[in-house]
C-alpha positions as CSV (number, residue, x, y, z in Angstrom):
1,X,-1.4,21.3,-15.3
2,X,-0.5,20.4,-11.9
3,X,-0.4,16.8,-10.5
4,X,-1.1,16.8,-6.9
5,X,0.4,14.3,-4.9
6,X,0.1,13.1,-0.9
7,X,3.4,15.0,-0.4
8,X,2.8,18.3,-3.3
9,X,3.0,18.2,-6.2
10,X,4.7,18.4,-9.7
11,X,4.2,20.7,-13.5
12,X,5.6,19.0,-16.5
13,X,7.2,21.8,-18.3
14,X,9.3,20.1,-21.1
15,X,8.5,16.4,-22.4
16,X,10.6,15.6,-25.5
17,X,12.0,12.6,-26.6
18,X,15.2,12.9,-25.4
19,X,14.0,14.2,-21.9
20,X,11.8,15.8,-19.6
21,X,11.9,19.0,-17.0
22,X,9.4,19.1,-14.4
23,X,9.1,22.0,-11.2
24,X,8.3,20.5,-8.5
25,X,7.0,21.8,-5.0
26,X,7.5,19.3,-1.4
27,X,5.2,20.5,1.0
28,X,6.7,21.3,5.1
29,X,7.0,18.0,6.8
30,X,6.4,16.0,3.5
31,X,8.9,13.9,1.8
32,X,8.9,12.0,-1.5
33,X,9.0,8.0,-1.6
34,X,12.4,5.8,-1.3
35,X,12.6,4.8,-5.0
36,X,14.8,4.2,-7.9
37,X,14.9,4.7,-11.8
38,X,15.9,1.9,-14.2
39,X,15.7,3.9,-17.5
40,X,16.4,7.5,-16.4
41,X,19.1,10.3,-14.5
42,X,18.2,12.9,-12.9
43,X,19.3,16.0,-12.1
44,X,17.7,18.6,-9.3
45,X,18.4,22.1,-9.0
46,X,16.7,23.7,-5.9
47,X,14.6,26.7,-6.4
48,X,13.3,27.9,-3.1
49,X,13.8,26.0,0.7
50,X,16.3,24.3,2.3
51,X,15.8,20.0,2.1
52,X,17.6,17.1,2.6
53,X,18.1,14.5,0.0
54,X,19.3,11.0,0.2
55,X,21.0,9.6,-2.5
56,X,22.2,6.0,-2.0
57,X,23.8,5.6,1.6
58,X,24.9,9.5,1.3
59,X,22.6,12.4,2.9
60,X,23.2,16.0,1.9
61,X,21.4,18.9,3.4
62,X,20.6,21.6,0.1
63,X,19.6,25.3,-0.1
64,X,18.2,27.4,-3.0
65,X,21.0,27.3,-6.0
66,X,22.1,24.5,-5.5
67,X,21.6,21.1,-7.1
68,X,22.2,17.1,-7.0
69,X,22.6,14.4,-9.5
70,X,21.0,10.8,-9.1
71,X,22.0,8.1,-11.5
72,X,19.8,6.1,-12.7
73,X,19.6,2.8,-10.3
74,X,20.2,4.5,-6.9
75,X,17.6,4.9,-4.3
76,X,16.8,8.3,-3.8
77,X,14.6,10.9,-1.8
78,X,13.9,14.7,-0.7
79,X,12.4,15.2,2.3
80,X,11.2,19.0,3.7
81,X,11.9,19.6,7.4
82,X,11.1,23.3,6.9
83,X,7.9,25.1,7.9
84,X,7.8,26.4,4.2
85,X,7.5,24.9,1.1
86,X,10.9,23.1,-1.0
87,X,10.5,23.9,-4.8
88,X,12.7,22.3,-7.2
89,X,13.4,21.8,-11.1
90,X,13.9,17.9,-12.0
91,X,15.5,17.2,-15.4
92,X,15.0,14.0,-16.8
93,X,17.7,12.6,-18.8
94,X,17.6,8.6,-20.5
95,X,15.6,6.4,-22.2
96,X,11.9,6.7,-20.9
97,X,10.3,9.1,-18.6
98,X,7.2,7.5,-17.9
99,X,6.2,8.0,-13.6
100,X,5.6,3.8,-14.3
101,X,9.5,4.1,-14.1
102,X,9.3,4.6,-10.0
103,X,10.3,1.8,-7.8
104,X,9.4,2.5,-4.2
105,X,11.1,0.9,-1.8
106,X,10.0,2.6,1.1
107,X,6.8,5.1,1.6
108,X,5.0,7.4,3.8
109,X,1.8,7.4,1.8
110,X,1.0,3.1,1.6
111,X,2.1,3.1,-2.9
112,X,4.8,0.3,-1.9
């Protein structure tokens, strides 16, 4: 089931105990909130696209194949400057993986 979102959306795919793997898709133009994780990692492999994702003060620009960590604690965000869509896979890894685990900082979409 998909869960639509201002920016996309995400698919769970995998939620186990010990972590969870969701695909998810950033529309052109759209980017995700400024936020942070207290309980969870994260690791993002791109699928499709070309983004750019901030990670603490550090910006990388990614492509298809290739893929980012984020520790848990630093501010992070993908935004799509593309005219296509950015598709990744987001593997959760820590001790809880609910989405009451987001803390924005900064937002496009007013859920500061």
């Amino acid at each position: 089931m998909k869960e639509h979102r201002p920016w996309g959306y995400y698919q769970v795919l995998s939620d186990e105990t010990d972590c969870k793997v969701k695909k998810i898709v950033v529309h052109p133009g759209m980017r995700l909130s400024l936020q942070r994780h207290r309980y969870r990692d994260e690791h993002w492999y791109i699928l499709s696209g070309e983004a750019i994702i901030t990670i603490g003060s550090d910006t990388v620009h990614v492509k298809s194949g290739q893929s980012v960590d984020i520790p848990r604690g630093e501010f992070h965000r993908i935004t799509n400057p593309e005219t296509g869509p950015v598709a990744f896979i987001e593997v959760q890894t820590g001790d809880y993986f609910g989405e009451d685990d987001i803390e924005r900082v900064e937002d496009d979409y007013g859920r500061v």
